[in-house]
C-alpha positions as CSV (number, residue, x, y, z in Angstrom):
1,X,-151.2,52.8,-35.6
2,X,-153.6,50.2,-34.8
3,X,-154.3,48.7,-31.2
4,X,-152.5,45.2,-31.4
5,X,-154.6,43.8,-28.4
6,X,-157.7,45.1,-29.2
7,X,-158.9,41.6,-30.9
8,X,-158.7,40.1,-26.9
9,X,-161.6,42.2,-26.1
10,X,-163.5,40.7,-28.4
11,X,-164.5,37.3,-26.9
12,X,-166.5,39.5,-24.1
13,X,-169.4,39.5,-27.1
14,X,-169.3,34.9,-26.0
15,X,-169.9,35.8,-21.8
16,X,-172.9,38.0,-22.7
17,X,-174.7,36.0,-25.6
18,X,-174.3,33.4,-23.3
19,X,-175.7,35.4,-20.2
20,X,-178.6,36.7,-22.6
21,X,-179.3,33.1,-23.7
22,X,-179.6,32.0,-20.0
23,X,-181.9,35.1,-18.8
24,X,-185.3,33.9,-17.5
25,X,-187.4,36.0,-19.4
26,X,-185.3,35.2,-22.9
27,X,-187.8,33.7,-25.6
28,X,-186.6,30.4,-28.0
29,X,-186.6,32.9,-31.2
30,X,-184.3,35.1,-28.9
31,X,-181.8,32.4,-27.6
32,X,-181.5,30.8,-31.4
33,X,-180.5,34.3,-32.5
34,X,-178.2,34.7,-29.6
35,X,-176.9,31.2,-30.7
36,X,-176.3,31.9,-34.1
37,X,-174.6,34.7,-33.2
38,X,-172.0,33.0,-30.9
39,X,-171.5,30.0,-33.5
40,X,-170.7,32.9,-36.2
41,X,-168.0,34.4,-34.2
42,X,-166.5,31.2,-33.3
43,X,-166.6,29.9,-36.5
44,X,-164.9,33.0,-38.1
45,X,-161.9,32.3,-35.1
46,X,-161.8,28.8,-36.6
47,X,-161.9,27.6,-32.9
48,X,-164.9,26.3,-31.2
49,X,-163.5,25.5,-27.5
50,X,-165.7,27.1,-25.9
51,X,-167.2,26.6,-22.5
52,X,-170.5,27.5,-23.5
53,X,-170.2,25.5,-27.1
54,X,-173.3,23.4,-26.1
55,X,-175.0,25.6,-25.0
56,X,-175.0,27.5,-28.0
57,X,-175.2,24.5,-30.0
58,X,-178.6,23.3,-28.2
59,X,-179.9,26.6,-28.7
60,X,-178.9,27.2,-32.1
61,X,-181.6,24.5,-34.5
62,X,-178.5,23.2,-35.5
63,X,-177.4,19.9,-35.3
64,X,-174.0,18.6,-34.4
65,X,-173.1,17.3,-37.7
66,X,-174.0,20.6,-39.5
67,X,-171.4,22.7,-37.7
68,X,-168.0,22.1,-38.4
69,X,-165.5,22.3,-34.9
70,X,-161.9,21.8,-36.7
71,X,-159.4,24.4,-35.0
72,X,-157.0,26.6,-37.0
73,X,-153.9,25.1,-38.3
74,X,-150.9,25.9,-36.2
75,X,-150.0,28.9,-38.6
76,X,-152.8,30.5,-39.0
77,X,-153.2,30.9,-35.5
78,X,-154.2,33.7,-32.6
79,X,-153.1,31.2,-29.5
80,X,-153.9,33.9,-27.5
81,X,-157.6,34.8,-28.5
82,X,-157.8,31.1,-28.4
83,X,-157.0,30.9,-24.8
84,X,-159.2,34.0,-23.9
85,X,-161.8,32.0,-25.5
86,X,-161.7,28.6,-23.6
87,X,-161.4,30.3,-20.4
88,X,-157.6,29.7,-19.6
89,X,-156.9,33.0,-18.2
90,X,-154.2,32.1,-16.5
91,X,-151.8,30.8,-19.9
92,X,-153.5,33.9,-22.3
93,X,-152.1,36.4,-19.3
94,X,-148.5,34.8,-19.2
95,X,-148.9,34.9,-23.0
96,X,-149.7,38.7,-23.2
97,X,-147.5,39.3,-20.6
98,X,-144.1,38.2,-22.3
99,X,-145.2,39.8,-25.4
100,X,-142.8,42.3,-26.9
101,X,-144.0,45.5,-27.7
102,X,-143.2,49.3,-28.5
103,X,-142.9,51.9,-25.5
104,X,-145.8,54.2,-27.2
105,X,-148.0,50.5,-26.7
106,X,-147.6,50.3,-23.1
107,X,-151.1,51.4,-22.0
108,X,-152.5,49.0,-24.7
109,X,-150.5,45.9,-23.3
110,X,-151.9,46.8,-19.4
111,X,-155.6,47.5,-20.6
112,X,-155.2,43.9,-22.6
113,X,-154.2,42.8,-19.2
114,X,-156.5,44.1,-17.1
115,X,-159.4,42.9,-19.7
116,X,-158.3,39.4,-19.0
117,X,-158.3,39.8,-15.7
118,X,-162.0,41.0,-15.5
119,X,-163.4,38.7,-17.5
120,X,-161.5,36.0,-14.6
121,X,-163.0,37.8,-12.1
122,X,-159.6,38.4,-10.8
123,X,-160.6,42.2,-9.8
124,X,-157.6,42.6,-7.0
125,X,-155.6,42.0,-9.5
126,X,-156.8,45.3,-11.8
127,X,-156.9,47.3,-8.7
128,X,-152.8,47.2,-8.7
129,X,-152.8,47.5,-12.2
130,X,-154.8,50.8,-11.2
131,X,-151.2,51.9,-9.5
132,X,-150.0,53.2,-12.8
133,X,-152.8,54.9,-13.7
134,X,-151.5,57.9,-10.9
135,X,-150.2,61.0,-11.7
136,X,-151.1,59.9,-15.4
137,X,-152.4,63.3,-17.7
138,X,-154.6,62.5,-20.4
139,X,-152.9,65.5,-22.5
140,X,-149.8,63.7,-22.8
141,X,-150.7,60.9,-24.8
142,X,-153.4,60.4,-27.7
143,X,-154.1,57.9,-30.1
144,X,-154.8,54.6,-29.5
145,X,-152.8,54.6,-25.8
146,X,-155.3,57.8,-24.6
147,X,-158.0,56.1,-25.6
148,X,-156.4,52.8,-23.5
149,X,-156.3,54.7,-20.4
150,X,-159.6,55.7,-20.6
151,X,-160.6,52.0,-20.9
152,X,-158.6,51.2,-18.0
153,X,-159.7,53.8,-15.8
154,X,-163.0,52.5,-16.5
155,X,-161.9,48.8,-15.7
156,X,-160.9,50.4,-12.2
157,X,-164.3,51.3,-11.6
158,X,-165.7,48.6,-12.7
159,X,-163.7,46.2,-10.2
160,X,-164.6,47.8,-7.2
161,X,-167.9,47.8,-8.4
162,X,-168.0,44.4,-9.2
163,X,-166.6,43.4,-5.4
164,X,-169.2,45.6,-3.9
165,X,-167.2,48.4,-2.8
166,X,-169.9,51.3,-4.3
167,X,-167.9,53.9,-2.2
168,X,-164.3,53.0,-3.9
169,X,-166.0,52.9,-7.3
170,X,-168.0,56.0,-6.7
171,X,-164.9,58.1,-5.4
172,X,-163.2,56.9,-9.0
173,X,-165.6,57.7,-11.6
174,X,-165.9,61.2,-9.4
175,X,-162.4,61.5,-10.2
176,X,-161.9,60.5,-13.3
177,X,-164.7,62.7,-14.6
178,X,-163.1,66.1,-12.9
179,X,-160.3,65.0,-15.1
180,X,-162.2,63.9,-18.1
181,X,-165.3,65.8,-19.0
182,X,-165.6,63.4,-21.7
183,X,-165.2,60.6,-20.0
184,X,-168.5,58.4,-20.5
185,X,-168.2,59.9,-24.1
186,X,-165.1,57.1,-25.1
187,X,-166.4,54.0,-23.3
188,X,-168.4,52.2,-25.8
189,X,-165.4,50.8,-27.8
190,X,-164.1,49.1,-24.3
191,X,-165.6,45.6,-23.0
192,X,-167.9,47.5,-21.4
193,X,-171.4,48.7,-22.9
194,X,-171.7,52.8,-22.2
195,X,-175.3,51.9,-20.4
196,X,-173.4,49.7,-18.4
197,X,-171.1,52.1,-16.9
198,X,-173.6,55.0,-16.7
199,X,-175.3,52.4,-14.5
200,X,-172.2,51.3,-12.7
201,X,-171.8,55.0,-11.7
202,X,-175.0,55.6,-10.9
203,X,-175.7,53.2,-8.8
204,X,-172.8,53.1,-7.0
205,X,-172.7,57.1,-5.7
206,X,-176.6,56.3,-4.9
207,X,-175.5,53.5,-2.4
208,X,-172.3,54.9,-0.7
209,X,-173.6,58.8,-0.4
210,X,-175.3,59.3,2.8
211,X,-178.8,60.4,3.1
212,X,-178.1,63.6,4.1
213,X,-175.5,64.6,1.3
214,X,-177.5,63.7,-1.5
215,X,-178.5,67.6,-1.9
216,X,-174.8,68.5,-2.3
217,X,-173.7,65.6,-4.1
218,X,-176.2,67.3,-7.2
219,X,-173.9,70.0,-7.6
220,X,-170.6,67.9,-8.2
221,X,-169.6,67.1,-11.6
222,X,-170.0,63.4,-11.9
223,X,-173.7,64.5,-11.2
224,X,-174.4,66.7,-13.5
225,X,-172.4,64.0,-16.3
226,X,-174.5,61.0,-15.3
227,X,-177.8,63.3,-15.4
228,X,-176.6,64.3,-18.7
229,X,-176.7,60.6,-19.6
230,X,-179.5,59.3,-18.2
231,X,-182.7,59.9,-16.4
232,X,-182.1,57.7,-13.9
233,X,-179.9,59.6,-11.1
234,X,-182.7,62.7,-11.2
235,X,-185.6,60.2,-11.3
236,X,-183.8,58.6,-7.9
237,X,-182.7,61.4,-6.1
238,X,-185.9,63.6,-6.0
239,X,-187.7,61.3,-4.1
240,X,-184.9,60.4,-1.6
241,X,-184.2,64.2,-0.8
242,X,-188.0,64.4,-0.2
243,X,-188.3,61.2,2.1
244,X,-190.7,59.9,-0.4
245,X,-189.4,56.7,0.2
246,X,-192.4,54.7,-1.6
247,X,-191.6,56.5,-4.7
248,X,-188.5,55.8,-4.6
249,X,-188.5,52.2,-3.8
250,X,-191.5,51.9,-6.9
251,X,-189.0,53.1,-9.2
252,X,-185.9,51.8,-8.2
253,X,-187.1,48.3,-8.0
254,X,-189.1,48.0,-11.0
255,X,-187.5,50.4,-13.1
256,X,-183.9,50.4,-12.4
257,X,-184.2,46.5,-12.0
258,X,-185.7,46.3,-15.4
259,X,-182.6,48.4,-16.7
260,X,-180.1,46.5,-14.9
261,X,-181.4,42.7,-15.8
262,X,-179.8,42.5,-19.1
263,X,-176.3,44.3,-18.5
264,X,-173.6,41.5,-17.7
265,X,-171.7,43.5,-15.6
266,X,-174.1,45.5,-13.7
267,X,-176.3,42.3,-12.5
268,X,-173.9,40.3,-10.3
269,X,-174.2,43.4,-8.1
270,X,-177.6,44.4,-7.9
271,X,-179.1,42.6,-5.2
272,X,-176.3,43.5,-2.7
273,X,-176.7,47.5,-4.0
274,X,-181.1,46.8,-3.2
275,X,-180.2,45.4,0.7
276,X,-177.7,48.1,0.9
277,X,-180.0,50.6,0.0
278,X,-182.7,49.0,1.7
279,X,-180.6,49.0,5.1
280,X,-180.0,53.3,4.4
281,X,-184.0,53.6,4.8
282,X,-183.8,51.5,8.0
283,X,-181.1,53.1,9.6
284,X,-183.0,56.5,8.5
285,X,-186.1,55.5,10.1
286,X,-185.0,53.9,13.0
287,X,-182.7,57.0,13.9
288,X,-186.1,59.4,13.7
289,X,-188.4,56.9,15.2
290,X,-188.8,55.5,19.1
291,X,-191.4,53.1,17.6
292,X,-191.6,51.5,14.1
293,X,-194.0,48.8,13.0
294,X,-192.3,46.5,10.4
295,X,-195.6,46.1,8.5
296,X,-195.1,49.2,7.5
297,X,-191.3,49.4,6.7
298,X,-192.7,46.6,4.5
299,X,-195.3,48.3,3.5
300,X,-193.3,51.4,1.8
301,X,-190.0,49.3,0.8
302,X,-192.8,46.5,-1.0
303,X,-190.7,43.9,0.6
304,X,-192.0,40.7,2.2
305,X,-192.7,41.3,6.3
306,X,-190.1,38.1,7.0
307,X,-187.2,39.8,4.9
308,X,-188.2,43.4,6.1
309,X,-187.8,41.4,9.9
310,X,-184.4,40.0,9.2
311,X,-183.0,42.3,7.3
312,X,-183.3,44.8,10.1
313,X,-182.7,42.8,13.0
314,X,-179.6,41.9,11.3
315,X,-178.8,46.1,11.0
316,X,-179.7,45.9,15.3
317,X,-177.3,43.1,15.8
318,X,-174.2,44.3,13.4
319,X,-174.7,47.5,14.5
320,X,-175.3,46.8,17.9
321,X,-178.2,49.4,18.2
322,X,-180.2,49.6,21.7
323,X,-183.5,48.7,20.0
324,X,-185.5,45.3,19.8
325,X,-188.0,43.7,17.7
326,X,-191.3,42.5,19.6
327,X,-193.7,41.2,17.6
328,X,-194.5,43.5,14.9
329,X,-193.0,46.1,16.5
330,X,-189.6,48.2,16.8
331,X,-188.9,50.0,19.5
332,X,-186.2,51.5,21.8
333,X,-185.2,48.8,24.8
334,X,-186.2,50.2,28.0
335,X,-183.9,51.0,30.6
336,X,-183.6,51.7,34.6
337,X,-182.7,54.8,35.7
338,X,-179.6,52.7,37.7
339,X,-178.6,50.8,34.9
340,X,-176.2,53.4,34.3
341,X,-174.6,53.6,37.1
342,X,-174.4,49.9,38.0
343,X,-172.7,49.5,34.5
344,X,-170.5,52.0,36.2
345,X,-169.9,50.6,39.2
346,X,-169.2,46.9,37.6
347,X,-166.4,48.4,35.9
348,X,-164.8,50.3,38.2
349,X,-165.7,46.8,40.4
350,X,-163.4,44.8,37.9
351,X,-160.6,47.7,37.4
352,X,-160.3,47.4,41.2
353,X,-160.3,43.8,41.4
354,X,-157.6,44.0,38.7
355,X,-155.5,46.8,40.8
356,X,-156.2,45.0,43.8
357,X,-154.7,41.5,42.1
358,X,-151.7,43.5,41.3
359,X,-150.7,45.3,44.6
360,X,-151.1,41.2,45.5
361,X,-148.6,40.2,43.2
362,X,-146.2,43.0,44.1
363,X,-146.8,42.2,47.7
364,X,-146.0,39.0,47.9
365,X,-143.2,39.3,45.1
366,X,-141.3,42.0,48.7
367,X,-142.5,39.4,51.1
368,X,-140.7,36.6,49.1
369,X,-137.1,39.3,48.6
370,X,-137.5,40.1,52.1
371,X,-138.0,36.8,53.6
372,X,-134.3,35.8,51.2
373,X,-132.4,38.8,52.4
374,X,-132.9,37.7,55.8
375,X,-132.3,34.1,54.8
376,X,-128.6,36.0,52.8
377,X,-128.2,37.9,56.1
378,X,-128.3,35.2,58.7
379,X,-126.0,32.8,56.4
380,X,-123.8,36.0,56.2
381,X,-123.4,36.0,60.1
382,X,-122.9,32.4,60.5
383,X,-120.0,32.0,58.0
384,X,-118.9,35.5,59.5
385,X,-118.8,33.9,63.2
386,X,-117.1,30.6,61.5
387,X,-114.3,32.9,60.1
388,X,-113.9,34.6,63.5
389,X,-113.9,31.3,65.8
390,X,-111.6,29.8,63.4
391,X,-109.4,32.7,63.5
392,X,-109.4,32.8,67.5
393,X,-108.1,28.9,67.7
394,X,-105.4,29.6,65.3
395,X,-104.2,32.3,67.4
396,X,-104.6,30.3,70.4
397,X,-102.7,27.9,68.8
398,X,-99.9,29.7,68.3
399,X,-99.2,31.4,71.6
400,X,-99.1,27.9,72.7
401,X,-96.6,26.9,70.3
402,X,-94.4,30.1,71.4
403,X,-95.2,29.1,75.2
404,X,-93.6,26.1,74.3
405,X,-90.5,27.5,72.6
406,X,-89.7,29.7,75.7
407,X,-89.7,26.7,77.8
408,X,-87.3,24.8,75.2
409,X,-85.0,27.8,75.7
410,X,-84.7,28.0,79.2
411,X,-84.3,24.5,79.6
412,X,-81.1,24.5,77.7
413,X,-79.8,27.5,79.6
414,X,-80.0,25.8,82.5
């Protein structure tokens, strides 16, 4: 059975004709073709609502009146594609979403899904999708929904790739391989170019593996499958492990660059991947070296003394490394043999302060219940003496009265 969503990935072929058309180095024979192209697909969807209509158009030779933009009659159409198409993500999701489908389809429907969401740029979005991925066995399914997982597995990568996060993609594609020997074998069919993931992979393990790992990283699986794809990993690594940094940096930005410029989803990273690894070589030197001249961090890196400058003095401040930048030169801030200890003694200063503040508080906290139990005990006495006084003049009283009643009686006697 036939993929019923795999038409959706189709309008991917619209983003990169219109990235190629838009590339610097693109000549006018190149962009017409690229045009042509574009106007032949929409024209075979009988829907021409695209966001990047003119600029095919402009590009094309044609003129406005020779290309016909009447939309499919309400029958004949894929409302769906057509939304993919014109960018309204949002309404082709809720579409897909609410279609109906058969149980042995469900990968199909989330790797549609997760498709649309790539090409919005919604990459969070994929990464929950990536939920049900877990625990999922390859072996259990074939077909059209194996090769769906695949695809979204791939899509996994690829978002945290395209955020930035080369350690979370890395740690992916080196699990997926373990799983999958095969794995960079069934991505060509996805919206995804096979280069374009061998490069995703690549690129990514080169940036988040530390320095010192890269000799054990060689022996892992997902390096000895992206060898087996490309020349690129070896042709990095060698000169890293060496400290031939100047090699390196000669290949990687002319080379990989070069590679990299005309895959749509590789680009948007590629700058942030050069300062990351560009940082790595700082951090490297600056951990060796007591003294470092940036004309020569420039030197070897072929990057521009001003960059070079920033670039690591914003490393010194995020990091907050004890070195400083004087003039041309990097070096280790000096220090006196008390700093130290004063350091030391101006915190214990303020823990004491802050001990001393409290023992105030709790001082005068007893002072103040002192000072109102005495304040209790005095009132205590007075209304005690009160009672008593009171008590004393009623007793007078009433020996008086029985004086009184004595003297009554012996009057009477009498």
């Amino acid at each position: 059975m036939d993929n019923p969503f795999s038409q959706y990935r189709k309008p991917i072929i619209l983003e990169r004709l219109a990235y190629g058309i838009n590339q610097a180095g693109a000549t006018q024979k190149d962009k017409k073709r690229l045009a042509l192209t574009a106007i032949k697909y929409l024209k075979e969807q009988k829907y021409t609502n695209s966001i990047h209509w003119d600029l095919f158009l402009s590009n094309s030779g044609l003129k406005p009146g020779d290309v016909t933009t009447t939309n499919s009659d309400d029958g004949e159409r894929d409302v769906i594609l057509e939304k993919v198409i014109a960018h309204e993500y949002a309404d082709a999701l809720r579409m897909i979403e609410s279609k109906d489908i058969d149980q042995k389809q469900y990968f199909q429907k989330l790797e549609c899904i997760a498709n649309v969401h790539m090409l919005a740029k919604d990459y969070h979005s994929i990464q929950e999708l990536g939920n049900y991925l877990k625990d999922v066995k390859l072996n259990d399914f074939n077909g059209c929904e194996e090769q769906s997982i695949r695809y979204l597995r791939v899509l996994l990568c690829a978002s945290y790739f395209s955020e930035g996060k080369f350690f979370e993609c890395s740690s992916h594609f080196s699990e997926y391989v373990a799983d999958d020997n095969t794995f960079f074998d069934h991505t060509s069919g996805s919206i995804f170019l096979k280069k374009e993931v061998i490069l995703m992979a690549t690129i990514s393990s080169l940036v988040a593996i530390p320095l010192d790992n890269y000799s054990t990283f060689l022996y892992l699986t997902i390096a000895s499958r992206i060898r087996s794809e490309s020349l690129i990993m070896s042709k990095c690594m060698e000169p890293l492990i060496q400290t031939r940094f100047k090699d390196f940096f000669k290949y990687w930005n002319v080379t990989v660059a070069e590679t990299c410029a005309p895959c749509f989803f590789v680009i948007g990273q590629w700058e942030f991947a050069q300062l990351l690894m560009r940082c790595k070589i700082y951090f490297f030197y600056l951990r060796i070296s007591t003294r470092l001249e940036i004309s020569y961090i420039s030197k070897i890196l072929n990057v521009d003394e001003k960059q070079t400058r920033d670039e690591i003095q914003y490393l010194i401040d995020s990091t907050g490394l004890n070195i400083q930048i004087v003039d041309d030169v990097i070096s280790y801030k000096n220090k006196h043999v008390f700093q130290d200890a004063v350091e030391t003694l101006k915190v214990n200063e303020l823990r004491l302060e802050s001990i001393l503040a409290d023992q105030q508080k709790s001082n005068a906290k007893l002072k103040d219940e002192v000072q109102q139990s005495i304040i209790n005990n005095e009132e205590s006495m007075e209304e005690t003496v009160r009672r008593e006084q009171a008590n004393a003049i009623d007793q007078q009283l009433y020996l008086n009265e029985e004086e009184d009643d004595d003297d009554i009686a012996m009057d009477t006697n009498e």
